[in-house]
C-alpha positions as CSV (number, residue, x, y, z in Angstrom):
1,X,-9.7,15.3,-1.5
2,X,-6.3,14.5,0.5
3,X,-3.5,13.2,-1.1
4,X,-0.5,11.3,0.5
5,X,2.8,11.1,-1.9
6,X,5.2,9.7,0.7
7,X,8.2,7.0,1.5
8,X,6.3,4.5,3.8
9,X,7.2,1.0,5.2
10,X,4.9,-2.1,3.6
11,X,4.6,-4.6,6.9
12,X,3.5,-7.8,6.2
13,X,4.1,-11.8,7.7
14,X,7.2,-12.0,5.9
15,X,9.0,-8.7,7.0
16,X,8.9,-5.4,6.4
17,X,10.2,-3.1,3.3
18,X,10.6,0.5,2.2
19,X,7.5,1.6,-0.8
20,X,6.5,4.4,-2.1
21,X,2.9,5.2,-1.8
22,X,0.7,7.6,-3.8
23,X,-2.3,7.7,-1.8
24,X,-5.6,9.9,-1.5
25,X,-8.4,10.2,0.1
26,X,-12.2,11.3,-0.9
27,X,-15.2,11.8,0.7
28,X,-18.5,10.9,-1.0
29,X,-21.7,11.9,1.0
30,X,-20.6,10.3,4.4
31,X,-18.4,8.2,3.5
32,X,-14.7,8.8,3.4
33,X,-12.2,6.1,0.7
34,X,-8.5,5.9,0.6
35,X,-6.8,4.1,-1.8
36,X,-4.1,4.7,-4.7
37,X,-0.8,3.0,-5.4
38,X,2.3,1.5,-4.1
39,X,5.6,1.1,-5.1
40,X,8.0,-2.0,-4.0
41,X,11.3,-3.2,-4.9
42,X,11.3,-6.1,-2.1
43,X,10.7,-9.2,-4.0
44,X,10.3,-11.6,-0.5
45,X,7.8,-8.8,0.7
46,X,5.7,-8.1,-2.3
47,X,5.8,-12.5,-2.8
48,X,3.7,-12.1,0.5
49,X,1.4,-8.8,-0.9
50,X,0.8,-11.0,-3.4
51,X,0.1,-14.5,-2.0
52,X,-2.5,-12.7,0.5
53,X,-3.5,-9.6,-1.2
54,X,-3.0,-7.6,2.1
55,X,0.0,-5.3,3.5
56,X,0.1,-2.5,6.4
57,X,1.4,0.4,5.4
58,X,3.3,2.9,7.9
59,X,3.8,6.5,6.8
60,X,7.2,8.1,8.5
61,X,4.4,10.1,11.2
62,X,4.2,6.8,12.7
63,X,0.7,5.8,11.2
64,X,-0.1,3.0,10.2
65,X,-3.5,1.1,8.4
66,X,-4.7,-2.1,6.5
67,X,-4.9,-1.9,2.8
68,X,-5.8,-4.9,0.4
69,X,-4.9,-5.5,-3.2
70,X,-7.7,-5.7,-5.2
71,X,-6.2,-6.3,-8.4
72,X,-3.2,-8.6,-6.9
73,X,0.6,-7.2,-6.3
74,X,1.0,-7.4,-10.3
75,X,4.2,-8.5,-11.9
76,X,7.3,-9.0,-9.5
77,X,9.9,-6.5,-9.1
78,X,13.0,-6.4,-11.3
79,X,16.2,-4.4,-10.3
80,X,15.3,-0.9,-10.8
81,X,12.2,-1.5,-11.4
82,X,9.6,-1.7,-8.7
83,X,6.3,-3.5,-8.7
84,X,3.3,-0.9,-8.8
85,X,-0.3,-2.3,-7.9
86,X,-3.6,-0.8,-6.4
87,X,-4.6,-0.6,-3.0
88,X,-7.1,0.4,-1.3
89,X,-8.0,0.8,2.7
90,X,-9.4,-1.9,4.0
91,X,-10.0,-1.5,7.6
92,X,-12.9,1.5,7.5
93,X,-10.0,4.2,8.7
94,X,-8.4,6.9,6.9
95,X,-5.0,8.4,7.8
């Protein structure tokens, strides 16, 4: 198992916004899953997480994938204190 604790950039239709993501990965026979959790204080981004139930994420390496919100975005941000939903990948890659 590979984890990912890391600042990251959530892209989406609307615009983009810093997160932080808590990610890992795990490999189960031949198959290889990423998912785990994200952070978000942007309330016009995380409208559009939630509305769609998809958001890019980039890591600061430059890498970048499709995740989807299973569960939905969750409640809205507050200040100082960020939205925290599920994601998992959703475009058979794994970073």
């Amino acid at each position: 198992m590979t984890r990912t604790h890391s600042q990251a950039t959530a892209v989406t239709e609307t615009g983009e916004a810093p997160v932080v993501v808590d990610l890992r990965q795990e490999r189960i026979g031949l198959h290889t899953s990423e998912s785990g959790t994200v952070a978000i204080e942007d309330t016009a981004v995380w409208r559009a997480i939630a509305n769609t139930g998809h958001v890019r994420l980039r890591l600061p390496d430059g890498r970048e994938g499709a995740f989807q919100a299973p569960h939905g975005a969750g409640a809205p941000p507050t200040p100082g204190n960020p939205a925290r939903f599920r994601v998992e990948r959703s475009d058979g890659e794994t970073f």
